[in-house]
C-alpha positions in Angstrom: 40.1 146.7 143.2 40.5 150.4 143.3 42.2 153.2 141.3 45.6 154.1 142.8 45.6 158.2 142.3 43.9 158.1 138.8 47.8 156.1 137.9 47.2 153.9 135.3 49.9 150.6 133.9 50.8 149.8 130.5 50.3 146.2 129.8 51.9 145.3 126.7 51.0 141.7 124.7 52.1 140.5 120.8 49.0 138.7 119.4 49.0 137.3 115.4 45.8 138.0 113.3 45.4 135.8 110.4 48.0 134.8 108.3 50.1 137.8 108.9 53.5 137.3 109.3 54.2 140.6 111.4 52.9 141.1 115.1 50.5 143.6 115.6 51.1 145.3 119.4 48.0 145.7 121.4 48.3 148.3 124.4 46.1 147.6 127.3 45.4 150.1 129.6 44.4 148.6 132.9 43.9 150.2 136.0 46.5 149.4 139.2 45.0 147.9 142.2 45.0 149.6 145.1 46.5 148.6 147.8 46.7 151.0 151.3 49.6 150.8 152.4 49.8 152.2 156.5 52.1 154.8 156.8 53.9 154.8 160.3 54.7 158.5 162.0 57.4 158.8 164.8 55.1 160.2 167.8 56.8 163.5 168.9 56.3 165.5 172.4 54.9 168.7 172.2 58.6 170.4 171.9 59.3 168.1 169.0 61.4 165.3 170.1 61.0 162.0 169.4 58.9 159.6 172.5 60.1 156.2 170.9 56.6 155.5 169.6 55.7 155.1 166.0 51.9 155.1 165.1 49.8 154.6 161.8 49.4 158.1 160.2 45.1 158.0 161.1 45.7 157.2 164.6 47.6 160.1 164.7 45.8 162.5 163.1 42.7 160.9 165.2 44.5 160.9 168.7 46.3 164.6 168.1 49.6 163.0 168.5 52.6 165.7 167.3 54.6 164.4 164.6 56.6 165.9 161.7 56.3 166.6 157.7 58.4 168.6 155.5 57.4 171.0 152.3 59.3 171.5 149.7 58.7 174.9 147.8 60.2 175.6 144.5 60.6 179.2 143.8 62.1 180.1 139.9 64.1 183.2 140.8 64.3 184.9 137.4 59.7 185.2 137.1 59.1 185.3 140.9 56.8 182.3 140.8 56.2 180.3 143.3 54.8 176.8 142.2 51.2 176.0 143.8 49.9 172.3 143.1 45.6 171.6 143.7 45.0 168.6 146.6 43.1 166.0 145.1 39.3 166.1 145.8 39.9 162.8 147.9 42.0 163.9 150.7 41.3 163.7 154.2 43.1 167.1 154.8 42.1 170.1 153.1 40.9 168.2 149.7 40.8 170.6 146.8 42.7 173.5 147.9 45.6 174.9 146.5 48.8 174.0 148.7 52.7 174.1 148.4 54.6 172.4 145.6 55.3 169.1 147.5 54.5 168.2 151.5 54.3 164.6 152.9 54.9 163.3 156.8 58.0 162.0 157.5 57.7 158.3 157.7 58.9 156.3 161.2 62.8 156.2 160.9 63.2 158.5 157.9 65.2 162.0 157.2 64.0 165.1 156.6 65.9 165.3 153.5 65.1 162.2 152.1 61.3 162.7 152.6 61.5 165.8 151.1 63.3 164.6 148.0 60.9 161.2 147.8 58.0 162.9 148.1 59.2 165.9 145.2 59.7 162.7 142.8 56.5 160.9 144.4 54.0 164.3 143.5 55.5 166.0 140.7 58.6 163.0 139.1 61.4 165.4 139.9 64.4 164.4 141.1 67.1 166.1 142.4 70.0 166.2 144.4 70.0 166.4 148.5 72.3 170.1 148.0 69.3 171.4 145.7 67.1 171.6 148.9 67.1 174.7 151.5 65.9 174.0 155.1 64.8 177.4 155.6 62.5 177.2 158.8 60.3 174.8 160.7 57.2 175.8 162.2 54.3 174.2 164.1 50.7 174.2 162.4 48.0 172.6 165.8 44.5 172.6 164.2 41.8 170.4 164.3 39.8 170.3 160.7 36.8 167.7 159.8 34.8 168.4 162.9 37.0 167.5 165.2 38.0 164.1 163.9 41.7 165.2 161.9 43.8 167.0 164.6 47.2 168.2 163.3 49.9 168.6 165.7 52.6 168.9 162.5 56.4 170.2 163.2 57.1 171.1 159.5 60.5 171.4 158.3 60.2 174.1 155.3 62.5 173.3 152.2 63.3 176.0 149.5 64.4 174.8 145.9 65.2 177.7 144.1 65.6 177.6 140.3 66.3 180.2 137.4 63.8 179.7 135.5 60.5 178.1 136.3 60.0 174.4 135.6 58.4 173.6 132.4 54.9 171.7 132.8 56.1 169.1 130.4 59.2 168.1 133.1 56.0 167.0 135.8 54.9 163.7 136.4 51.8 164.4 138.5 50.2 161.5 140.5 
């Protein structure tokens, strides 16, 4: 058993002490197992269509194949700001650094749209409508990263969500 993103469940359970006649609620806070899922990528050529071939995300990332993500950037017009989020020490891709406000791949068979709005709710527990997000370019990041054994060959389809004023920490539900 593992710790799923530091995410931990409520277990709730009535219990009777003595002779009282009123429960007393007990809150147990136990960790979630953690289960890896595999994550299946389309397999792309190098000009970004799709070869037919779906792959787990490692074998990917191992084997250089070309396959696409989105990123989601949520700028509050009124301050300027553009809202960064820290990658979690454990990540096999640039762990620690500061990144965009949301990114994922885009899992075998899905949209664009609908990764970018699962994985806004997934990272940061917002949710919003598909007409709040703004393809505003795609672009093509090749690198190889961990000496040699992550290779990203990543068509990126870039998402603005522009808002007036910048989102209040309290309105996050971070991982």
């Amino acid at each position: 058993m593992g710790f799923r993103k530091n995410v931990l469940q409520f277990y709730f359970c009535k219990t009777f002490f003595g002779k009282s006649s009123s429960p007393l609620t007990i809150f147990l806070l136990l960790p979630e197992p953690y289960i890896e899922q595999v994550e299946y990528l389309d397999v792309l050529t190098k000009t970004g269509k799709k070869t037919g071939v779906s792959k787990p995300r490692g074998d990917v990332h191992r084997d250089g194949d070309y396959h696409k993500a989105v990123h989601v950037w949520i700028f509050a017009e009124s301050t300027q700001e553009l809202l960064l989020q820290k990658r979690a020490d454990y990540k096999d891709s640039w762990p620690g650094l500061w990144d965009i406000s949301s990114a994922g791949h885009i899992s075998a068979g899905d949209s664009s749209l609908i990764t970018a709005q699962r994985e806004l709710q997934e990272e940061l527990g917002v949710i919003l409508p598909k007409d709040a997000f703004e393809l505003i370019f795609i672009f093509l990041e090749e690198c190889v990263t961990n000496n040699g054994k992550f290779i990203n060959n990543e068509y990126s389809d870039v998402y603005r969500v522009t808002t007036l004023e910048p989102i209040s920490r309290e309105a996050f539900t971070l991982q």
